[in-house]
SETOR-224237 format. One record per residue (C-alpha): residue number from 1; residue in one letter; x, y, z. Coordinates in Angstrom, 2 decimals, always signed. Example, Ala and Ser with C-alpha at 12.3 -4.5 7.8 and 13.67 -1.06 7.14 Angstrom:
BEGIN
<i=1 | aa=A | x=+12.30 | y=-4.50 | z=+7.80>
<i=2 | aa=S | x=+13.67 | y=-1.06 | z=+7.14>
***
This chain:
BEGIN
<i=1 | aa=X | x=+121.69 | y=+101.73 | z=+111.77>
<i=2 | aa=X | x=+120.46 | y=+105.76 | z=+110.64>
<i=3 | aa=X | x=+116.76 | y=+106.01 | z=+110.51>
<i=4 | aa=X | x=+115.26 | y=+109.10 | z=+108.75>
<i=5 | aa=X | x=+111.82 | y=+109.71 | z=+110.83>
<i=6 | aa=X | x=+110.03 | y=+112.07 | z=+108.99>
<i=7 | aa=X | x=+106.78 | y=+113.47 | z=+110.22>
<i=8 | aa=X | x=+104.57 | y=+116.01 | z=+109.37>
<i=9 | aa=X | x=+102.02 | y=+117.74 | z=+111.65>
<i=10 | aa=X | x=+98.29 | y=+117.83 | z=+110.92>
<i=11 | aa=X | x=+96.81 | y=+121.30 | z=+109.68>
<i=12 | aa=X | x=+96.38 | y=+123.55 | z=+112.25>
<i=13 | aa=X | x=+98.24 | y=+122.03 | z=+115.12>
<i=14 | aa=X | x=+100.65 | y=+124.43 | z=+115.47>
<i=15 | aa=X | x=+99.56 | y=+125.21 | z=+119.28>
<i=16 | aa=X | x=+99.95 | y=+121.76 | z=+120.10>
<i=17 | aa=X | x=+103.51 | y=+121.82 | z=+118.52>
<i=18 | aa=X | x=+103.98 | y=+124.52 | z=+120.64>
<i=19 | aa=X | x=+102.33 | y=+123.68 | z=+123.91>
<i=20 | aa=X | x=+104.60 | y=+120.13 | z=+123.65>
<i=21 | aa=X | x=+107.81 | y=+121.99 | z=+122.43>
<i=22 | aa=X | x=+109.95 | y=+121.98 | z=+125.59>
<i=23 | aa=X | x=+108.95 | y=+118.46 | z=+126.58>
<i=24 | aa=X | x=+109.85 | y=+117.35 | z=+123.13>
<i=25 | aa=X | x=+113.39 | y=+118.56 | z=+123.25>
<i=26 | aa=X | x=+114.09 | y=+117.71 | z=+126.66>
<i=27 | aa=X | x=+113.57 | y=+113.95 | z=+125.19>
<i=28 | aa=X | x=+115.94 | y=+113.99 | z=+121.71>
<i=29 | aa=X | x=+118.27 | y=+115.32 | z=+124.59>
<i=30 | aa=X | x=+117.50 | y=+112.33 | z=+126.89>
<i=31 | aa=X | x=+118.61 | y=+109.84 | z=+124.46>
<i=32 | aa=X | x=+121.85 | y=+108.90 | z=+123.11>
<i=33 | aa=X | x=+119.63 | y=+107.97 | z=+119.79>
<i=34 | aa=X | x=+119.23 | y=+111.03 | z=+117.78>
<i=35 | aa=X | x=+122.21 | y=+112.03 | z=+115.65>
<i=36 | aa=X | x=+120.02 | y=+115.28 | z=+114.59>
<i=37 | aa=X | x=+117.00 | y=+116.66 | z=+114.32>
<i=38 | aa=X | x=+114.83 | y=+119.60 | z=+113.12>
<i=39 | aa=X | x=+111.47 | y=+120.83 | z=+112.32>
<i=40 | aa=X | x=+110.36 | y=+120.90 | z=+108.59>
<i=41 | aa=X | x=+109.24 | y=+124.44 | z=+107.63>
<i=42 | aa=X | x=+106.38 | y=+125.93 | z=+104.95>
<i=43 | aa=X | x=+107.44 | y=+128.72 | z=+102.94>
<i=44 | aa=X | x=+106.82 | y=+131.27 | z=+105.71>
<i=45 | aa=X | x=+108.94 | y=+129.75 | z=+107.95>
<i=46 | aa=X | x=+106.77 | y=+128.51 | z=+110.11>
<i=47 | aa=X | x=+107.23 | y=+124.76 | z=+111.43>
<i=48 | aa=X | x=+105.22 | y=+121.86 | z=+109.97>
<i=49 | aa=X | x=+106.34 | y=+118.60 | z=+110.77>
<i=50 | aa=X | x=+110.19 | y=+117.15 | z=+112.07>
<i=51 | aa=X | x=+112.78 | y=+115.22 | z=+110.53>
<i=52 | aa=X | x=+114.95 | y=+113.05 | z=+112.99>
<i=53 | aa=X | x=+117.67 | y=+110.91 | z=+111.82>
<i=54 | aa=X | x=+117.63 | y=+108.15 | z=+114.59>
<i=55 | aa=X | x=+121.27 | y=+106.15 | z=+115.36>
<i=56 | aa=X | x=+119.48 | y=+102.99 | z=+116.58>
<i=57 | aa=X | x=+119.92 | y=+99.09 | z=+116.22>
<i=58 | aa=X | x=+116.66 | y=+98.23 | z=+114.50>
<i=59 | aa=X | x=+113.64 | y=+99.50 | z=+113.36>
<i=60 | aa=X | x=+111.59 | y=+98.26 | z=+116.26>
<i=61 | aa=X | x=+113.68 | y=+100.67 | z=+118.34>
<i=62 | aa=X | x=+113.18 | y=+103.43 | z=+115.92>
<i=63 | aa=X | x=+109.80 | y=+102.73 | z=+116.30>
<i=64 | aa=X | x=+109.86 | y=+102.17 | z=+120.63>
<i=65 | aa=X | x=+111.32 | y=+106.01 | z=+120.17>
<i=66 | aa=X | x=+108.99 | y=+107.72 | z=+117.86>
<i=67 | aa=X | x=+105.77 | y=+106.21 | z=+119.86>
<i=68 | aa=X | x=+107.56 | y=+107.98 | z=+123.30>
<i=69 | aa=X | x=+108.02 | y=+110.84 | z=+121.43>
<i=70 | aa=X | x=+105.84 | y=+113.73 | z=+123.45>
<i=71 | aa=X | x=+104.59 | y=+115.25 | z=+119.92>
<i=72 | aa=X | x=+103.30 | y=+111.93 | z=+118.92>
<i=73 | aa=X | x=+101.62 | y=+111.59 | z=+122.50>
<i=74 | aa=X | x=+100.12 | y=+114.49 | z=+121.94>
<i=75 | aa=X | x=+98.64 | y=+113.85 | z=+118.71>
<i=76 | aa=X | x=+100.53 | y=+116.09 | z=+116.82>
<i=77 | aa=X | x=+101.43 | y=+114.29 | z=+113.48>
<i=78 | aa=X | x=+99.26 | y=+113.58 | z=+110.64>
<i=79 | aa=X | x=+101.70 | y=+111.10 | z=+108.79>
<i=80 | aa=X | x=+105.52 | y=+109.66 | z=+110.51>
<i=81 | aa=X | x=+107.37 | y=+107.94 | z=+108.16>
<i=82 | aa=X | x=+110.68 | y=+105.84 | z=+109.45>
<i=83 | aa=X | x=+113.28 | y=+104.82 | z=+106.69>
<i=84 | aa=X | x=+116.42 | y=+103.08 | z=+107.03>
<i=85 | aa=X | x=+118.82 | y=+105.88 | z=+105.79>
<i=86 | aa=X | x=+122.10 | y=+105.71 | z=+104.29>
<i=87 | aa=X | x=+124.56 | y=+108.41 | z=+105.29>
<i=88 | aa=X | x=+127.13 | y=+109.54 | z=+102.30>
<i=89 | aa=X | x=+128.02 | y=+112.59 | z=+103.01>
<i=90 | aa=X | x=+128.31 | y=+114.32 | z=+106.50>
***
């Protein structure tokens, strides 16, 4: 099943977003779970929160993965949101 994971970061936490980047990306690579992923942006461009659409077989998995996630370790998100997601198009 395609879980949408949406999160967005608390205000201000850009330098954590930052300091937790590389570790962050070295786990969607670890995994054969994420079918793609990206951060959300504000109208400067600057990054604000992620959306990952998750390939996994149920939501406690989805969930198992966002809680590892090193952004969410690191107390990055205000809000994470994980919603069974149709793909139609794509």
């Amino acid at each position: 099943m395609l879980v949408a994971l949406m999160a967005h970061d608390k205000p201000g936490a850009l330098e954590i977003r930052k300091e937790n980047r590389p570790a962050h990306l070295d786990y969607l690579k670890s995994t054969d779970m994420v079918a793609q992923a990206g951060p959300l942006l504000d109208a400067d461009g600057g990054m604000v929160g992620s959306l990952i659409i998750l390939d996994v077989a149920d939501m406690t998995e989805a969930q198992n993965w966002a809680n590892n996630d090193p952004y969410a370790k690191a107390g990055l998100f205000q809000s994470v949101t994980l919603t069974h997601w149709n793909r139609v198009i794509g």
